[in-house]
C-alpha positions in Angstrom: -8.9 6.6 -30.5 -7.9 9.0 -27.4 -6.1 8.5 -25.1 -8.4 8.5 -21.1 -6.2 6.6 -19.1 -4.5 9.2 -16.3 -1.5 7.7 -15.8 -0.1 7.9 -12.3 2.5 10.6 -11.0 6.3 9.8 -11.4 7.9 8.5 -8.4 8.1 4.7 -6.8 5.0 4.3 -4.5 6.7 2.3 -1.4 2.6 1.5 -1.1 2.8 -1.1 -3.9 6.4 -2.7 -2.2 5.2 -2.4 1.2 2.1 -4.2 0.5 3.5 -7.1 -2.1 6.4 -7.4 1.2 2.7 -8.6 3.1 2.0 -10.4 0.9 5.0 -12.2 0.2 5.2 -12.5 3.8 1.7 -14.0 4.3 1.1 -16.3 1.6 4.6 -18.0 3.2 3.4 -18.8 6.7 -0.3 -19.3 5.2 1.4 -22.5 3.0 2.4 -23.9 6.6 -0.5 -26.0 7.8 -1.0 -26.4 12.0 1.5 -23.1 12.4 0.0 -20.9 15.1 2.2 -17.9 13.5 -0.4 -17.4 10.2 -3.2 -16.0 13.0 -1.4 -13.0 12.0 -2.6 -13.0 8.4 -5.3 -11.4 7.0 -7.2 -14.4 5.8 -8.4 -15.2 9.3 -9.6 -11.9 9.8 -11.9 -11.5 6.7 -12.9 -13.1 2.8 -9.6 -11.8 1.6 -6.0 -12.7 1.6 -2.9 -12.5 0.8 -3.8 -14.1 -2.6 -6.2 -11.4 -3.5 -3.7 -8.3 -2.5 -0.8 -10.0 -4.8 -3.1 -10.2 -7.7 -4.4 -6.7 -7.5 -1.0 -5.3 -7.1 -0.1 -7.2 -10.2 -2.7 -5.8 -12.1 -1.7 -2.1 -10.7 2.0 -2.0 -11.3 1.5 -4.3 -14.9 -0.7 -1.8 -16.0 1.8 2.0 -15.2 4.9 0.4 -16.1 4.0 -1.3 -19.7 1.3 2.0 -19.9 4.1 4.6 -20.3 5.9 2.4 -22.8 3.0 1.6 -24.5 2.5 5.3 -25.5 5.8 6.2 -25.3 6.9 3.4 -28.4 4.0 2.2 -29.3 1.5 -1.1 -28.6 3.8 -3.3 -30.4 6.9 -2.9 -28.1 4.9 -2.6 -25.2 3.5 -5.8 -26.2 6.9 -7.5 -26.4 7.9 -6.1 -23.4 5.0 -7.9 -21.5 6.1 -10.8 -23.2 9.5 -10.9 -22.3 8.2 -10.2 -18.7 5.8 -13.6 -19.2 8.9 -15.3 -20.2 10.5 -14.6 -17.4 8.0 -15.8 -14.9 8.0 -18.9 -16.8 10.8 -19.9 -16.6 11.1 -18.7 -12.5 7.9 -20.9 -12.2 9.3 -24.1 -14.4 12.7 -23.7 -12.2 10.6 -23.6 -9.2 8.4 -26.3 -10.6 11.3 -28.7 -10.8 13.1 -27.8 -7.3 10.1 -28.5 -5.3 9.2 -32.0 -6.9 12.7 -33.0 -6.5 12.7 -32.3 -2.9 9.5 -33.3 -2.3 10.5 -36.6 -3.8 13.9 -36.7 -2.1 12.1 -36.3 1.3 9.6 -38.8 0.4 12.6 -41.2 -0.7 15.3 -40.3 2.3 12.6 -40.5 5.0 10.3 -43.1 4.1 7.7 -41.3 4.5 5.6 -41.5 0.6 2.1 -40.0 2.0 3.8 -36.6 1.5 3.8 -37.7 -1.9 0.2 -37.3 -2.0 -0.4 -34.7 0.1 1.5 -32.6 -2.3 -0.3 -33.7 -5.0 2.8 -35.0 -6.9 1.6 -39.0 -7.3 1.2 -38.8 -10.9 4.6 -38.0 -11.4 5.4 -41.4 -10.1 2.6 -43.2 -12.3 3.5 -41.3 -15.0 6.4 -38.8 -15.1 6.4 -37.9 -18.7 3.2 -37.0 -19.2 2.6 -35.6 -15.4 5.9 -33.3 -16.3 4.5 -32.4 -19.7 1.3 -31.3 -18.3 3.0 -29.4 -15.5 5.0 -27.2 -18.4 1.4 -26.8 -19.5 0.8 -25.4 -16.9 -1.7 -28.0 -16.3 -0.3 -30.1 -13.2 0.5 -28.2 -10.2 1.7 -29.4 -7.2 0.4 -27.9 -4.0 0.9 -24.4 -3.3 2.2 -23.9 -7.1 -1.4 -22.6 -7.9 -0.2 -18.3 -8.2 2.4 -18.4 -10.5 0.5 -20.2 -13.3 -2.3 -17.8 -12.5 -0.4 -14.6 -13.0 1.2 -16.0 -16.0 -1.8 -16.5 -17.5 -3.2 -13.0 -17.0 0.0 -11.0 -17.7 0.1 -12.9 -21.1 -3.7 -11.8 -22.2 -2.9 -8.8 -20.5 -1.5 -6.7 -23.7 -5.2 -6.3 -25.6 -6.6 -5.7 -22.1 -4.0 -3.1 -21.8 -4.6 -1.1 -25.3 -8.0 -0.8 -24.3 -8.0 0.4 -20.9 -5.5 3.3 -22.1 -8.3 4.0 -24.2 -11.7 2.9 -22.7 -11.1 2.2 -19.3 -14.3 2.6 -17.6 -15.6 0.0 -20.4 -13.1 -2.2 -19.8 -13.4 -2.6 -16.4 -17.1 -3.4 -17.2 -15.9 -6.1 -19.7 -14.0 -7.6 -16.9 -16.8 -7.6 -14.5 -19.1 -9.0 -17.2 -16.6 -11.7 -17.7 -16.4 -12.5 -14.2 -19.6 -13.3 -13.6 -20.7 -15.2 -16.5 -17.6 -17.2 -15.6 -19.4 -18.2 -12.4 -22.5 -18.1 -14.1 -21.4 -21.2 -16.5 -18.7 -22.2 -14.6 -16.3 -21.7 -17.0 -12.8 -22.5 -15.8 -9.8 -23.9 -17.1 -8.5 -27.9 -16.9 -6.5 -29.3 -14.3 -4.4 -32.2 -14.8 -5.0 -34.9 -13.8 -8.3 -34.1 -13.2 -10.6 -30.8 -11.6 -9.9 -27.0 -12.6 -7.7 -24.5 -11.8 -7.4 -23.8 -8.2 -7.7 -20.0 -9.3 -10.1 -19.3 -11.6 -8.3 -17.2 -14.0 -11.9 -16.3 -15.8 -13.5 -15.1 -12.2 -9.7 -14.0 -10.7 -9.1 -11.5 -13.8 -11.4 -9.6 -12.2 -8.9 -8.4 -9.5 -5.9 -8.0 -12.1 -8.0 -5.5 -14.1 -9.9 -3.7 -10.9 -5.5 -3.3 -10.0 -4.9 -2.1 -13.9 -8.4 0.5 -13.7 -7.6 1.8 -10.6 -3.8 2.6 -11.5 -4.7 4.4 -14.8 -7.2 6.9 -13.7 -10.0 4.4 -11.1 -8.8 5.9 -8.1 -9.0 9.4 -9.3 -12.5 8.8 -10.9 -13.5 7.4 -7.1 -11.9 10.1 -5.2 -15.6 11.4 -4.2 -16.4 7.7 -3.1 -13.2 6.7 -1.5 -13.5 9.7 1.2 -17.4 10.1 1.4 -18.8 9.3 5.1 -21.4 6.5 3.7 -18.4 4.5 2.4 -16.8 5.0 5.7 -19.2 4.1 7.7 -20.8 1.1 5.6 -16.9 -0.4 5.0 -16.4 -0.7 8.8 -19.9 -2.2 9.3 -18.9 -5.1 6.2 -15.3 -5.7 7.4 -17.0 -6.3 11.3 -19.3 -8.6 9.3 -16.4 -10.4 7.4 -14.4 -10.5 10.6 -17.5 -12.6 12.5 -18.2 -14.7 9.3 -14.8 -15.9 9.1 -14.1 -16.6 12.5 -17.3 -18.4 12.3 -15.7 -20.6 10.1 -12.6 -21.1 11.8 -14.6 -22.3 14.9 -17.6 -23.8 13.0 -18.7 -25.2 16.0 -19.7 -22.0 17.4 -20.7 -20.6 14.6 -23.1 -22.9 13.9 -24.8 -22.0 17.3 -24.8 -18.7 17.0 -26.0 -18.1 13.4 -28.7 -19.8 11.0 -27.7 -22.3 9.0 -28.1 -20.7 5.9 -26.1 -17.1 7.2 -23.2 -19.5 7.9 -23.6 -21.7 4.9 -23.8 -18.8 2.5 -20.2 -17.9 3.4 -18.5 -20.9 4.8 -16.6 -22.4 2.9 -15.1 -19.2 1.5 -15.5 -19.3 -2.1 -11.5 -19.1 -2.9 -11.8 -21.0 -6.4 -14.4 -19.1 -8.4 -13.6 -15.8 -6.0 -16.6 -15.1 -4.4 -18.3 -11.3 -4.5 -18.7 -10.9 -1.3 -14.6 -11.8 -1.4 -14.5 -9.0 -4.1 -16.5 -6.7 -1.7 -14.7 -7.3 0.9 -10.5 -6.3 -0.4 -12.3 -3.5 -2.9 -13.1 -1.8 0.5 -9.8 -2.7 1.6 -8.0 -1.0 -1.0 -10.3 1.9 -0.5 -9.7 2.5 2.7 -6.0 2.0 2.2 -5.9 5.0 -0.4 -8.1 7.3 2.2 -5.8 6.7 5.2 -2.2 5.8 3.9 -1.4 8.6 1.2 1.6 7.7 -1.0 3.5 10.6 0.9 2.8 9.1 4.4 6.1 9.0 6.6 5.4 6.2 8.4 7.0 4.5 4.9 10.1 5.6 5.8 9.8 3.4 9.5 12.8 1.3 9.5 10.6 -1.7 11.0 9.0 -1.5 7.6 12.1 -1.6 5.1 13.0 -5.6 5.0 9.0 -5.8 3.9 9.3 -3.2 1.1 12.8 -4.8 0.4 10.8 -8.1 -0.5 7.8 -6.0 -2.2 10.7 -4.8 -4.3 12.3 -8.2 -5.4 8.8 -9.7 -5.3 9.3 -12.9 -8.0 12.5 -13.9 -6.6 11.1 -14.0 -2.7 7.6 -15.5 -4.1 9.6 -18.6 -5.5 11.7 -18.8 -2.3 8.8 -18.5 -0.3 6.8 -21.3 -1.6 9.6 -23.5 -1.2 10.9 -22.6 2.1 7.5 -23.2 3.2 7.3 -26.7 1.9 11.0 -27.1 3.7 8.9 -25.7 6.6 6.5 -28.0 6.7 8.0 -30.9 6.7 10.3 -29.4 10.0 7.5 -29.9 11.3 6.1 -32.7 10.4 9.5 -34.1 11.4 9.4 -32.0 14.7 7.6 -32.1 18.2 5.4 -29.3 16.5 5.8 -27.1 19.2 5.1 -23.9 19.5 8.7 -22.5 19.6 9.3 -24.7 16.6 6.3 -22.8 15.0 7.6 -19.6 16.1 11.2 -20.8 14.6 10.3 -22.2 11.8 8.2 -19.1 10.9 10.6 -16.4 11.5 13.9 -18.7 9.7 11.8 -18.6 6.8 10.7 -14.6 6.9 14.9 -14.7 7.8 15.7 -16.2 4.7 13.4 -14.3 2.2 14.5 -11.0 3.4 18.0 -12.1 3.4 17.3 -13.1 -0.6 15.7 -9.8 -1.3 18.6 -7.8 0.5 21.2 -10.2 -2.1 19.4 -9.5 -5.4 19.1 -5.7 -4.4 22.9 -5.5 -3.8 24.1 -8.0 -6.6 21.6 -5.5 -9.0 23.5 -2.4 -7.6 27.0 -4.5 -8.6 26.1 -5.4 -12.0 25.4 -1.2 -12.5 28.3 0.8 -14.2 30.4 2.7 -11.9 29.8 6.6 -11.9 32.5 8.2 -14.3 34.9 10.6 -12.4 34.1 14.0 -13.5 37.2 15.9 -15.5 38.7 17.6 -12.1 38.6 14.6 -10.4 40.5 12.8 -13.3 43.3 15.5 -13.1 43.4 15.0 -9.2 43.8 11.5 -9.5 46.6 12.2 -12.4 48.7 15.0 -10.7 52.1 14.7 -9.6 52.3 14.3 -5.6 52.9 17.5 -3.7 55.6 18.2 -1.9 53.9 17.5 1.7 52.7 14.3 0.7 56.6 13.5 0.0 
């Protein structure tokens, strides 16, 4: 079968690490309940969040990187290779897994304090810790704000099939996906939760983003070109992310909104369908991304801004500040909790946390430069270094 995928042009795209720095970023202060610093994310301001944009970006670098090697070596090692990367974010999630229950049970045990127990949603392990910690390596149990990793472990396992035929067929594909999303929500099909519900993310419905990031990598955004930069898109995209913007807020101050609006405009969009991702969600960061590819060109200078280099630093070591994130922001949290709550212990808390990630990302980048060979010295440099001292130097 040929080959139709168009892979992208060589080069790093500090698009993809700016924009996983975000969302890094967000989906930290977002995991902080009564902080006043997450009005600064996107999820107040439209459907979409941070969840969506790490997803998508998943799908999109997945898809280039294991592409090339694909049809460089063949499907078989590129299918290993996905599988060693599936490994990996294993065992980063079970090592995450384990970390945050044991501090969430330490602080829960040195402060008396066992509602935060439930509120994380770690009670079973105290019920019954063999089979609550079995489940959870199942990827079954997850405590709060553990609901990403198991997703995106999920979908970069399946991901290999998905990948030999959108090299080959991807406009098909990508219909495949969009057929599977919504009989998904359809039949509500969705996978089991221990010990009892679904998967917070849907990884029937949420595949839908992975692949959209995996088509539009491998050729989408080319075939689109015509759409991404006509005037009706322009035009119709601002209209719909001014309609998202009212919609949410609505729902932040449902009060208002429910004066303002029928019941059944507000209802139809509040509560944001996060679970089963909604299509007017879908709608919503499609247009996003669009837009993003029509105004920020992968040649813009305003990537080389300094202010923007500890955010691409984090987009860069993405897993590592992920894990940190989610359990800096349960560390966070509980600051609070254990706080006044102000808002300069908001502010604190907020920007320690940012502090600490970007101090993480920084390490790994350096400690990866270390473990590098050093450069061999080049044959006149050798004969420098080896001849006798001359007689100024004496």
């Amino acid at each position: 079968m040929d080959i139709h995928a168009i892979l992208p042009p060589k080069g790093r795209d500090l698009r993809l690490d700016l924009f996983r720095g975000i969302a890094n970023w967000a989906i930290y202060l977002d995991h902080i309940p009564d902080n006043v610093v997450n009005w600064v994310t996107t999820r107040n301001y439209g459907f979409s969040d941070a969840a969506d944009l790490f997803v998508f970006i998943s799908g999109y670098t997945a898809s280039f990187v294991y592409a090339k090697m694909m049809l460089e070596r063949g499907f078989i090692v590129g299918a290993t290779r996905l599988t060693k990367r599936v490994w990996q974010l294993y065992v980063a999630h079970v090592i995450l897994f384990v970390i945050y229950i044991a501090a969430i049970g330490y602080v829960a045990q040195r402060y008396n304090n066992p509602d935060i127990i439930s509120e994380f949603n770690v009670a079973g392990l105290v019920d019954n810790p063999i089979q609550t910690l079995t489940q959870g390596l199942l990827l079954k149990f997850k405590p709060l704000n553990l609901d990403v990793l198991p997703l995106y472990i999920v979908l970069m396992g399946l991901f290999p099939p998905v990948l030999w035929m959108m090299l080959r067929k991807p406009d098909l594909t990508m219909l495949a996906s969009l057929a599977l999303y919504f009989a998904a929500r359809q039949f509500g099909w969705n996978l089991p939760a221990y010990p009892y519900g679904v998967w917070y993310f849907n990884p029937f419905t949420w595949q839908l983003l992975f692949v959209f990031g995996a088509w539009f990598a491998l050729g989408g955004a080319l075939e689109s070109r015509s759409v991404i930069r006509s005037k009706v898109l322009l035009y119709f995209g601002i209209a719909y992310l001014l309609f998202s913007l009212v919609m949410t807020m609505a729902g932040r101050f449902p009060d208002i909104g429910h004066m303002i609006m029928p019941e059944w405009l507000f209802d139809a969009f509040n509560p944001n369908d996060k679970t089963n991702l909604a299509p007017y969600r879908v709608l919503h960061f499609v247009i996003i991304a669009f837009f993003v590819t029509r105004f920020v060109p992968k040649e813009w200078k305003g990537l080389e801004w300094p202010v923007f280099a500890p955010l691409i630093k984090c987009g860069q070591q993405s897993l590592a500040v992920f894990c940190v994130g989610v359990f800096l922001s349960f560390v966070g949290h509980f600051q609070l909790m254990m706080s006044s709550g102000s808002f300069l212990a908001q502010v604190f808390v907020s920007a320690a946390g940012i502090g600490m990630m970007t101090l993480v990302a920084y390490y790994i980048s350096w400690s990866k430069k270390q473990d590098k060979p050093l450069p061999k010295s080049t044959p006149a440099a050798a004969s420098a270094q080896q001849a006798p001292p001359s007689k100024a130097a004496e």
